[in-house]
GUPALO-624524 format. One record per residue (C-alpha): x, y, z; residue in three letters. Coordinates in steps of 0.1 Angstrom, whole numbers, m for minus. Example, Ala and Ser with C-alpha at 12.3 -4.5 7.8 and 13.67 -1.06 7.14 Angstrom:
<<123, m45, 78>, "ALA">,
<<137, m11, 71>, "SER">,
! end
This chain:
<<m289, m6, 339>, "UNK">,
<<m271, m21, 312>, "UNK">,
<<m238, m11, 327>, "UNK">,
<<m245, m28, 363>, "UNK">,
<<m254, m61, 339>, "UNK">,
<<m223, m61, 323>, "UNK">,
<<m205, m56, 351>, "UNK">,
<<m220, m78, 375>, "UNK">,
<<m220, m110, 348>, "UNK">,
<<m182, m114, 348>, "UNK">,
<<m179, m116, 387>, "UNK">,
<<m209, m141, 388>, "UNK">,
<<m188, m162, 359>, "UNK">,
<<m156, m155, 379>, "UNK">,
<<m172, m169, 416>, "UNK">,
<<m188, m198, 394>, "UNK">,
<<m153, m201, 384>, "UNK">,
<<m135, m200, 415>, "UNK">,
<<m164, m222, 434>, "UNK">,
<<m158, m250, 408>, "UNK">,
<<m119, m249, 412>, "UNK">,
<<m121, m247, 447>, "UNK">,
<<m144, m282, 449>, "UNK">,
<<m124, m296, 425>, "UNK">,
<<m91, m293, 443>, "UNK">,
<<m110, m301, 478>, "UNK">,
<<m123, m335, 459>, "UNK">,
<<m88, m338, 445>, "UNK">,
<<m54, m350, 470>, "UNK">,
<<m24, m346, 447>, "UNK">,
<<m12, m371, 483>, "UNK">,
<<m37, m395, 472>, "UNK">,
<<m42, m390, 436>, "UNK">,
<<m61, m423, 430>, "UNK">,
<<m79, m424, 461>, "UNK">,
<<m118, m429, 459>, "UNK">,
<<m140, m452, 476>, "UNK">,
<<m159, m479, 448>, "UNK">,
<<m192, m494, 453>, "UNK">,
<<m200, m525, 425>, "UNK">,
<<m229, m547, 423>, "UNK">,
<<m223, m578, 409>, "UNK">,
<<m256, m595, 395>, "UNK">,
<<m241, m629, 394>, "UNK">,
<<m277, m647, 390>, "UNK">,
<<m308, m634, 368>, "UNK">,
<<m342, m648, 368>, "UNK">,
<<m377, m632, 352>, "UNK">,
<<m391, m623, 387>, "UNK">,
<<m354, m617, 406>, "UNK">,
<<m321, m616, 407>, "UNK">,
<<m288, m620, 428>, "UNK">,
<<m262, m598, 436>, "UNK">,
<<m233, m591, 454>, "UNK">,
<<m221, m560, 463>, "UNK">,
<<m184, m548, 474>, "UNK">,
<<m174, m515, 491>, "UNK">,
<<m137, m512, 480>, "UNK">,
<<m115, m485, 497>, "UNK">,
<<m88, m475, 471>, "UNK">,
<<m81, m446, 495>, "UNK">,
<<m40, m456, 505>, "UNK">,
<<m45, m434, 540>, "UNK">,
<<m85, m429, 547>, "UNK">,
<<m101, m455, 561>, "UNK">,
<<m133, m461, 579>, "UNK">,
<<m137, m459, 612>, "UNK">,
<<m161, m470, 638>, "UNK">,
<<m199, m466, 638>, "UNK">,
<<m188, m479, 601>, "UNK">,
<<m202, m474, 565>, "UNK">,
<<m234, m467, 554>, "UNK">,
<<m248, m470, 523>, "UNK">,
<<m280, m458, 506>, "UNK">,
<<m296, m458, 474>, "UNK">,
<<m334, m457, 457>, "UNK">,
<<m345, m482, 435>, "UNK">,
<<m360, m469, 400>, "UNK">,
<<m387, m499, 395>, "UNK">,
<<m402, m504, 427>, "UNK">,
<<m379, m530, 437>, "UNK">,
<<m373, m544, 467>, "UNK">,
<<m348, m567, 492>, "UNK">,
<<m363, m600, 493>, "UNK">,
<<m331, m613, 514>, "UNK">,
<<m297, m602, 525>, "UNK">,
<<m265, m617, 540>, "UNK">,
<<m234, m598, 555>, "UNK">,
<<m254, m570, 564>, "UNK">,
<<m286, m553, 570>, "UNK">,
<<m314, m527, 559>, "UNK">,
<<m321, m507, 586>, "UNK">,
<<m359, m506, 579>, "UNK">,
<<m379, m531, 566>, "UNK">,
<<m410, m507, 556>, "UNK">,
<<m442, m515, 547>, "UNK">,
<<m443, m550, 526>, "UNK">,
<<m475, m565, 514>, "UNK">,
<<m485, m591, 539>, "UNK">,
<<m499, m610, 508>, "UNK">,
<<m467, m612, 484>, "UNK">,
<<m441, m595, 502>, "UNK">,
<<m441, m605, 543>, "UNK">,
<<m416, m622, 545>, "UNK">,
<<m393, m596, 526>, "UNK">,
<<m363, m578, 544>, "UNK">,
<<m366, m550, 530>, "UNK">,
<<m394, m530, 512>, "UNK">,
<<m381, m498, 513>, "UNK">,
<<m380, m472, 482>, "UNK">,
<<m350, m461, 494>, "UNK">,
<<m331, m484, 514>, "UNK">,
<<m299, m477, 540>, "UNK">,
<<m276, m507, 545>, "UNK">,
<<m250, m511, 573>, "UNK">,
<<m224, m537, 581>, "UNK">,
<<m233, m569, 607>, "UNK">,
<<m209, m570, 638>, "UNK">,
<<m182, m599, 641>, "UNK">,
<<m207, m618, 664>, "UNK">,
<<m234, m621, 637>, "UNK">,
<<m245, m661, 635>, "UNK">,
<<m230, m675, 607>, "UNK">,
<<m261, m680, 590>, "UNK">,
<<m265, m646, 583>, "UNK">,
<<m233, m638, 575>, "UNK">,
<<m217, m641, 537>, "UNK">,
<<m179, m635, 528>, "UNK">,
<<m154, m610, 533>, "UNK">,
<<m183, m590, 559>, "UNK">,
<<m192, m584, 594>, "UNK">,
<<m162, m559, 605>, "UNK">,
<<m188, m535, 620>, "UNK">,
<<m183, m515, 589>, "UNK">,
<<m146, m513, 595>, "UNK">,
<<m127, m506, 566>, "UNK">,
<<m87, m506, 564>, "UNK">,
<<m68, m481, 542>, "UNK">,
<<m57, m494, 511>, "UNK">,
<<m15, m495, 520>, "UNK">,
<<m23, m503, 554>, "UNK">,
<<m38, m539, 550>, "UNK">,
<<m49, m544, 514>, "UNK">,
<<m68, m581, 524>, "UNK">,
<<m95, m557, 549>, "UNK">,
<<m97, m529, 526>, "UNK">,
<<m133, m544, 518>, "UNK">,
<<m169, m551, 527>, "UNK">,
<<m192, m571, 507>, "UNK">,
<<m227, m584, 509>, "UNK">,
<<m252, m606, 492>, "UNK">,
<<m292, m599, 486>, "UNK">,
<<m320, m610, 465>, "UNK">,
<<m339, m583, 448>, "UNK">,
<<m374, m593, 435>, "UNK">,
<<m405, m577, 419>, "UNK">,
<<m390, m575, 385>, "UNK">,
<<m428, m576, 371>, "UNK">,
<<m410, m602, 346>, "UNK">,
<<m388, m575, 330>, "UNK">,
<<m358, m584, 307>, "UNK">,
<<m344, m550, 314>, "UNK">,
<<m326, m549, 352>, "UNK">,
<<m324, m512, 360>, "UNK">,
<<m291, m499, 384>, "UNK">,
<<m308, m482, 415>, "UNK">,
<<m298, m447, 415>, "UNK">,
<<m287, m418, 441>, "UNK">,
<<m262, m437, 458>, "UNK">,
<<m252, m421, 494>, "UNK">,
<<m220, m431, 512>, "UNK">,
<<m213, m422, 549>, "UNK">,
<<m178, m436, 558>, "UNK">,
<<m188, m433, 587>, "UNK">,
<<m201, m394, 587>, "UNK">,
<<m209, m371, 557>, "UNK">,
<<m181, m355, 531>, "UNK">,
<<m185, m381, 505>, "UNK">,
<<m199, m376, 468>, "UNK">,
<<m210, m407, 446>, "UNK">,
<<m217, m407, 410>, "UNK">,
<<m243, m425, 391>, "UNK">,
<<m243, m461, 393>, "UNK">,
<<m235, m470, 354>, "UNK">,
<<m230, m504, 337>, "UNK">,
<<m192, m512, 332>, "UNK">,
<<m176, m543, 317>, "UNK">,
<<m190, m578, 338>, "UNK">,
<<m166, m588, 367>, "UNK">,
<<m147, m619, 359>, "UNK">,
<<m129, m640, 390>, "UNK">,
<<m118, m676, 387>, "UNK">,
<<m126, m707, 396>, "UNK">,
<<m115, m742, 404>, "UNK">,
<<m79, m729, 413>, "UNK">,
<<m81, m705, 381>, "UNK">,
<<m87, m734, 354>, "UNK">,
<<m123, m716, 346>, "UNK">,
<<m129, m679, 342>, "UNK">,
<<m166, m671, 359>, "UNK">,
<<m187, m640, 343>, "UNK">,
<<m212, m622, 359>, "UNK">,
<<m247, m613, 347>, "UNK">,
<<m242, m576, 348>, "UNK">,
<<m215, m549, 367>, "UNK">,
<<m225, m517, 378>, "UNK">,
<<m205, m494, 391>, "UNK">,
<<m204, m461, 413>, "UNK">,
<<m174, m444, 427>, "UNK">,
<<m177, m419, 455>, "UNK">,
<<m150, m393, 465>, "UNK">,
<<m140, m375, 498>, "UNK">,
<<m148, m333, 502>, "UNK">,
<<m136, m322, 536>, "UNK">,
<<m152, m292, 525>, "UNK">,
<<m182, m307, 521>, "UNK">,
<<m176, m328, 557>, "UNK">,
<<m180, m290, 570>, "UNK">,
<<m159, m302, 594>, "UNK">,
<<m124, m283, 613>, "UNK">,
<<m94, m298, 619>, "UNK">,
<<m86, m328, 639>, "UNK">,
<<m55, m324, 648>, "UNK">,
<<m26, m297, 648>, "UNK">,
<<14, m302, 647>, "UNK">,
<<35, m287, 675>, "UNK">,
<<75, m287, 669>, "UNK">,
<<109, m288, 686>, "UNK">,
<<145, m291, 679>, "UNK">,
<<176, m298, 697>, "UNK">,
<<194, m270, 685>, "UNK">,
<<165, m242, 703>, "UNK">,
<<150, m248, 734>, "UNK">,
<<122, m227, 722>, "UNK">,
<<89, m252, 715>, "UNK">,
<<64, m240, 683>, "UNK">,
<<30, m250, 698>, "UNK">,
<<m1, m258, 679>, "UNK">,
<<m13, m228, 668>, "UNK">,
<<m45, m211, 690>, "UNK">,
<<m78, m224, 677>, "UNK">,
<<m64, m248, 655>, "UNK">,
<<m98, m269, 662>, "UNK">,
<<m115, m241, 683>, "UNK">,
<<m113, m218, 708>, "UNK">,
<<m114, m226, 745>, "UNK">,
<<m141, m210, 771>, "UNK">,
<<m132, m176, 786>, "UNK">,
<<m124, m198, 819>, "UNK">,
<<m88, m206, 820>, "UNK">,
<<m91, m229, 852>, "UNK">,
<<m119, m256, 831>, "UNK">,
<<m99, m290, 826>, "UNK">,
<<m125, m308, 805>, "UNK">,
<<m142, m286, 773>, "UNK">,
<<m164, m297, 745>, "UNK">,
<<m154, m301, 711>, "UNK">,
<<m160, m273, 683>, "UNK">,
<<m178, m303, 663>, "UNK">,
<<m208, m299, 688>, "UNK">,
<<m220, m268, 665>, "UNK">,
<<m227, m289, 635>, "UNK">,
<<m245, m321, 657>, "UNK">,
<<m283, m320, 660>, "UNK">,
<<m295, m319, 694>, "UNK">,
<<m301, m349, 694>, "UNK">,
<<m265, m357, 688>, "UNK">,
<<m250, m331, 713>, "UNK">,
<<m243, m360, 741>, "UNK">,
<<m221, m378, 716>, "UNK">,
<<m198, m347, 710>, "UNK">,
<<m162, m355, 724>, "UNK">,
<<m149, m343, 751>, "UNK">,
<<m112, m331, 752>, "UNK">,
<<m88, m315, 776>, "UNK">,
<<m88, m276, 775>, "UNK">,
<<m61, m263, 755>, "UNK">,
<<m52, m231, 732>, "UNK">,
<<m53, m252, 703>, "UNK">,
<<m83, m272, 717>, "UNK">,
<<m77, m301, 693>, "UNK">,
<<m83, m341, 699>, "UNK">,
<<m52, m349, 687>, "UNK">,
<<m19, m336, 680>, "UNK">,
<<13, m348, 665>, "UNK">,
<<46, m335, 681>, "UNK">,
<<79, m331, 654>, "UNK">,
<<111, m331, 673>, "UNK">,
<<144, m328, 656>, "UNK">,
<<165, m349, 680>, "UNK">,
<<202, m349, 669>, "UNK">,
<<224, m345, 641>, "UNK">,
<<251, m372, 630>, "UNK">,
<<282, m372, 604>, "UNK">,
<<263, m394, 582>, "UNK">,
<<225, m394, 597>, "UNK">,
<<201, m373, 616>, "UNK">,
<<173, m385, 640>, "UNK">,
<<136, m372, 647>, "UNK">,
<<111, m383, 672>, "UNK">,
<<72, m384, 663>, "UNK">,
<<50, m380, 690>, "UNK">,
<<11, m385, 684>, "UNK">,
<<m12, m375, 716>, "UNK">,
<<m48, m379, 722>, "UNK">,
<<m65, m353, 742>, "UNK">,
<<m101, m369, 741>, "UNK">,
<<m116, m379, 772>, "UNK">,
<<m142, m403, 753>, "UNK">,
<<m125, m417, 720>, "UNK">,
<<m97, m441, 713>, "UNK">,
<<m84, m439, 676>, "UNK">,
<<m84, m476, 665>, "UNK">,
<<m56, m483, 636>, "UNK">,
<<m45, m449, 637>, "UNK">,
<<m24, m439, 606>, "UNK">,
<<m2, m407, 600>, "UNK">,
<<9, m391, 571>, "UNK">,
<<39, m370, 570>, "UNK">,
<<55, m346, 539>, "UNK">,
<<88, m341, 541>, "UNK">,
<<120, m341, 515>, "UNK">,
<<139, m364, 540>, "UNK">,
<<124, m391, 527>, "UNK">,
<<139, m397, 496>, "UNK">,
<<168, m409, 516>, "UNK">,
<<167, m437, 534>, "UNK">,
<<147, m441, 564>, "UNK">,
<<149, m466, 593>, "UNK">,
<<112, m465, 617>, "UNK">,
<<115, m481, 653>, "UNK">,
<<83, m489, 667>, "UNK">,
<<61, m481, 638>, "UNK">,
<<48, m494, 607>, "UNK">,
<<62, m471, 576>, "UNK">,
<<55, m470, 534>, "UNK">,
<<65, m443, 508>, "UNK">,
<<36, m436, 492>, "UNK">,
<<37, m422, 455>, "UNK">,
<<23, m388, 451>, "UNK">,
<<11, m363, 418>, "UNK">,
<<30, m328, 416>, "UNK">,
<<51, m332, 447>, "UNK">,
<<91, m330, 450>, "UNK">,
<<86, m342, 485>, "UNK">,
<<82, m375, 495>, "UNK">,
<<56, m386, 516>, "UNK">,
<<60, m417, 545>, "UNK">,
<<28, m434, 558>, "UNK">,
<<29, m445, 596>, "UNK">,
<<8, m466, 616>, "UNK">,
<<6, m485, 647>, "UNK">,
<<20, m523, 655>, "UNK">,
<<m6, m548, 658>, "UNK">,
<<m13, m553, 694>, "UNK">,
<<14, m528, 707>, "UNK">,
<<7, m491, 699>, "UNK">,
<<m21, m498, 669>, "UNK">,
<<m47, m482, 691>, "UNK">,
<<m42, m442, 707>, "UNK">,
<<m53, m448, 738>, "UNK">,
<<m81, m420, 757>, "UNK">,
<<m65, m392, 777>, "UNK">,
<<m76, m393, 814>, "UNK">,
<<m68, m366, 844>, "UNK">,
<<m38, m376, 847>, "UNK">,
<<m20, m380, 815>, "UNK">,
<<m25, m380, 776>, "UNK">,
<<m30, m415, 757>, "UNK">,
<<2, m414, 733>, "UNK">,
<<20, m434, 706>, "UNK">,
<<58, m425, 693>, "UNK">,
<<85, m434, 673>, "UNK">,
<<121, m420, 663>, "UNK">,
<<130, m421, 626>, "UNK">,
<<164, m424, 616>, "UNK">,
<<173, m405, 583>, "UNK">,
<<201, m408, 558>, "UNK">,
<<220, m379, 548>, "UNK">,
<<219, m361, 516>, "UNK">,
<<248, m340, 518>, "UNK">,
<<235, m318, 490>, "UNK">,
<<201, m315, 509>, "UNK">,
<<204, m315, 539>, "UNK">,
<<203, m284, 563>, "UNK">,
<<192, m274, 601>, "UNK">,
<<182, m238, 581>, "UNK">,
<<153, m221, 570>, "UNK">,
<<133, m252, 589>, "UNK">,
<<141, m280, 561>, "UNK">,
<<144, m303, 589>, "UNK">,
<<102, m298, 598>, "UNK">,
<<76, m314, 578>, "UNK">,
<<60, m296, 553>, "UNK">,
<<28, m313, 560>, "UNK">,
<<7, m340, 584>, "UNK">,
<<m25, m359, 585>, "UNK">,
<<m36, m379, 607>, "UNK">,
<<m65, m401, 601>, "UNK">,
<<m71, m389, 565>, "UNK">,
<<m70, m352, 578>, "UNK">,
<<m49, m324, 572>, "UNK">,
<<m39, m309, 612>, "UNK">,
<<m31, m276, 612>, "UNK">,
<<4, m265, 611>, "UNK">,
<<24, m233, 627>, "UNK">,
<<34, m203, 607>, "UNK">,
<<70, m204, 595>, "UNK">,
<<78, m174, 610>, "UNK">,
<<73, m195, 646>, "UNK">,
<<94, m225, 636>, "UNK">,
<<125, m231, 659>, "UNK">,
<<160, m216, 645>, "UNK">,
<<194, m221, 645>, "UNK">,
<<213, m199, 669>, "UNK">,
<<238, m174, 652>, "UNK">,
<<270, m194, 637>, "UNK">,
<<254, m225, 642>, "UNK">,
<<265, m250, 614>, "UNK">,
<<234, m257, 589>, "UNK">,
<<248, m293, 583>, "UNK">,
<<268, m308, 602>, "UNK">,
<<298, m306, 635>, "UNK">,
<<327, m291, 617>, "UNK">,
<<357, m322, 604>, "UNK">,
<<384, m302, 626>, "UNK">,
<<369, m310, 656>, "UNK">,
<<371, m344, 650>, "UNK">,
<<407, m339, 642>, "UNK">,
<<417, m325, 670>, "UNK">,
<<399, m351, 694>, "UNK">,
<<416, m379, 671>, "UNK">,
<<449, m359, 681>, "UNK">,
<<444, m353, 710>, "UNK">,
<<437, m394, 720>, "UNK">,
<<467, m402, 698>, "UNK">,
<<490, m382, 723>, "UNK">,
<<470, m392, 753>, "UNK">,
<<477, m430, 745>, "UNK">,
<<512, m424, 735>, "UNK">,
<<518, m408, 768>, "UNK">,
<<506, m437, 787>, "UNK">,
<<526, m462, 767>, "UNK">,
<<558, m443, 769>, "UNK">,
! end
């Protein structure tokens, strides 16, 4: 007996160990080393019976944002609080209030859920920088809308001196995968005022930060990464099942997404619908290598929507690849370096021009929605090379995701004696030569 204990105590320690490391790294995107999404209350008035506050949801994430239905946050109060008013958003109960003290209250729920107010919201409900529809941009994409805030009143203090943070704070941005901590005092917010002349201190800060588990999303890939070259006429597809695995039937046009699994069935009719493919994915992002200069080499980027139901509003794309420390010239994109932790590679943000390609339209019977750009890259004669795949990416996301890549051993290759960097100087010689005579001829 004592032998089975000791030997079954080192591999629980060891699959404590490895379940630990494995969260930490999912939590942890050397892309995005900074990223988390911050949630502060700021209690900028205090009374016996109540208080103020406003509270800010601020995306420090440089390529996640949040999409439509929007954020969601939750929390429980710890004294029996509860929401006498709120601007710039909404509970989405009001509970049970006392019709004697509380009626009029907007909220008397121990555990409250708050969501964003749409655009069209009457300005008297509304407060500052809210009412997106809980809509929130990625940090290097537009910095100004990277934001939401909201004001409410919170009474039933009983009188206390003591204000006590509410606790178990939730976050849906707009589905699950994201962690808060606890919400903890931190040094009071100052801002300024009267053209900054007068620094303004708040009551108290609290603080919580929440951070983004794909593993804990349970969710598959999104998107997968297909690849071409000029130099191979063979096409890498997205690998089978990057997202799923299509019916038996090979003739069904229209499937359901794999994410249907995971929905309650309550939820089933909101599943996507996407175009039947081998990879079976909503989206996918097509690499092409499209020529090779003396002093530059180009690529075209293609992004593709197979979904029948969705269009991806201010899409964004994430690309990995050594290329990029050279310069780099985008044509119908936005594009940003962004600085990574750990990487040799540089990594290049894209995303769509407002009111031209910002938004990846629905795929229909007849064709795919689609968005792309060519990128123009300088050469690094010590670098570069059509070998070995350097010219692919080493990796994509799109929409904060990782997409699923192909194996190396299906990338495109270079035919036998093809040059790895670029069309040999003598041929150039000899065409130079070759016009020389050619004009002299004529003249003479």
């Amino acid at each position: 007996m004592k032998i089975i204990i000791s030997y079954v105590r080192p591999s629980v320690l060891m699959l404590l160990l490895l379940l630990s490391i494995c969260t930490f790294s999912d939590c942890y995107d050397p892309l995005d080393p900074n990223g988390n999404i911050t949630v502060t209350f700021d209690i900028h008035d205090w009374r016996s019976d109540r208080y103020a506050a406003r509270v800010t949801i601020q995306n420090f994430y440089q390529y996640r944002h949040v999409d439509k239905p929007g954020w969601n946050i939750g929390w429980s109060w710890t004294n029996e609080e509860i929401i006498w008013s709120m601007f710039g958003a909404c509970a989405t109960k009001q509970g049970e209030c006392s019709p004697v003290k509380y009626g009029g209250a907007h909220s008397c729920m121990p555990n409250p859920v708050i969501v964003d107010l749409m655009p069209d919201a009457p300005p008297v409900n509304m407060s500052e920088n809210c009412c997106r529809g809980g809509l929130i941009s990625a940090r290097a994409i537009d910095p100004l809308r990277s934001f939401s805030s909201f004001e409410m009143t919170v009474v039933n203090l009983d009188g206390n001196s003591t204000v006590y943070p509410p606790a178990n704070l939730t976050l849906l941005a707009p589905g699950p995968g994201y962690t808060c901590g606890p919400v903890v005092e931190t040094t009071p917010t100052v801002s300024s005022d009267l053209g900054g002349r007068r620094q303004v201190q708040v009551y108290k800060t609290w603080k919580s930060t929440c951070t983004y588990s794909t593993f804990l999303a349970n969710k598959t890939p999104g998107c997968c990464v297909s690849l071409s070259t000029f130099y191979n006429p063979h096409v890498t597809a997205c690998p089978d099942c990057s997202c799923g695995c299509r019916d038996a039937d090979q003739s069904t046009v229209s499937c359901v997404s794999s994410e249907v699994d995971s929905l309650p069935l309550s939820d089933v009719e909101k599943a996507d619908i996407v175009q039947c493919t081998d990879h079976m994915c909503p989206v996918r992002v097509h690499w092409h290598v499209k020529n090779n200069y003396m002093d530059h080499w180009r690529v075209k980027m293609t992004i593709s929507n197979y979904n029948y139901k969705k269009n991806y509003s201010d899409w964004n794309v994430l690309v990995q690849h050594p290329g990029f420390k050279q310069n780099s010239t985008t044509f119908s994109f936005n594009s940003t370096l962004l600085p990574t932790a750990g990487f040799a590679d540089e990594v290049a943000l894209f995303w769509g021009l407002q009111a031209y390609n910002n938004e990846l339209l629905q795929a229909d019977q007849r064709q795919l929605g689609s968005v792309s750009t060519e990128i123009l890259f300088e050469k690094d004669s010590g670098m570069f090379t059509l070998r070995n795949g350097w010219a692919l990416p080493r990796r994509i996301y799109f929409g904060g995701e990782e997409c699923a890549m192909p194996l190396p051993d299906t990338f495109p290759v270079l035919p036998n004696g093809s040059s790895c960097t670029k069309p040999p100087r003598y041929l150039f010689l000899l065409l130079l030569t070759y016009m020389t005579f050619k004009s002299l001829a004529s003249w003479l």
